[in-house]
C-alpha positions in Angstrom: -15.1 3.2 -27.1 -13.6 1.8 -24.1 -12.9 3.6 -20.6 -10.2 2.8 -18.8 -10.7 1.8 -14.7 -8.2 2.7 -13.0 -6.5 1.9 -9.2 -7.1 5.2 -7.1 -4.5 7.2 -5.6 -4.5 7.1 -2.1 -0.6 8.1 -1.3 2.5 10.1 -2.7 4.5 7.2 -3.1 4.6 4.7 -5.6 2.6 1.9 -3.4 1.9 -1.6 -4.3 -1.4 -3.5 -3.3 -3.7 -5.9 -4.1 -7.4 -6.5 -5.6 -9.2 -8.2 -3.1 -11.9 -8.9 -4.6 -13.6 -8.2 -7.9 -17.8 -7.5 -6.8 -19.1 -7.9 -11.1 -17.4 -10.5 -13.2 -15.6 -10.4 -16.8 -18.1 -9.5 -19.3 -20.9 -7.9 -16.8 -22.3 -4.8 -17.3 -21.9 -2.2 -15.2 -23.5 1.3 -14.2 -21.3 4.8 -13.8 -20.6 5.2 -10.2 -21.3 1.4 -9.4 -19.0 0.1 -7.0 -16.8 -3.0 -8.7 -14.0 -3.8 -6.9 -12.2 -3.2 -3.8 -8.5 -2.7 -3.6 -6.0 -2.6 -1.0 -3.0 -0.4 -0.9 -0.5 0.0 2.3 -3.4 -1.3 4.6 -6.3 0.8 3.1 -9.2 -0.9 1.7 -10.5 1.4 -1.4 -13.3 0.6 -3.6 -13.3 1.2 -7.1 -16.1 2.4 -8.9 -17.2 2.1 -13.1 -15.9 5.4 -14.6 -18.8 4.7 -16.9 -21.3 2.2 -18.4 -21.3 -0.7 -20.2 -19.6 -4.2 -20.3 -16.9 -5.0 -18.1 -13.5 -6.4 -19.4 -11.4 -7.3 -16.3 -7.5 -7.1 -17.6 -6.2 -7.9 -13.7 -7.2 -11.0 -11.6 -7.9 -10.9 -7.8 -4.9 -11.2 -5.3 -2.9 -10.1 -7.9 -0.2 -7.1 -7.0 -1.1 -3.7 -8.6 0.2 -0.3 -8.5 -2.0 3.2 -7.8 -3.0 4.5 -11.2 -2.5 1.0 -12.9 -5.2 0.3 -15.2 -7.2 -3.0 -14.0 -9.9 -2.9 -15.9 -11.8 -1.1 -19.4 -15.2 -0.9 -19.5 -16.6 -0.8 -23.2 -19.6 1.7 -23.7 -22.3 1.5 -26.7 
């Protein structure tokens, strides 16, 4: 099954941002609730934390633009 990780919500409007940096790499695994990445929307520095456990599949590279909600990454549990 795969989970989907998602960029947070952090304002009523449709705000772009950016990943600054990605803290596991593509095909780690990861623990529920372990911080993975940080994103930054409008100024605000979020992190972003594994909805779940299991192996990492990043869809979105760092420094790339994103959008809050925009799915970034799934993480594919046993």
């Amino acid at each position: 099954m795969e989970v989907e990780v998602k960029v947070p919500v952090v304002s009523k409007d449709d705000k772009k941002g950016v990943i600054n940096q990605w803290y596991k790499n593509d095909g780690d695994v990861v623990k529920e609730g372990e911080e993975i990445a940080e994103v930054m929307i409008e100024k605000v520095t979020v992190t972003v934390k594994a909805p779940a456990s299991g192996k990492l599949k990043i869809l979105v590279p760092e420094n790339e633009e994103i959008s809050q909600g925009q799915v970034i990454a799934v993480i594919e549990t046993e």
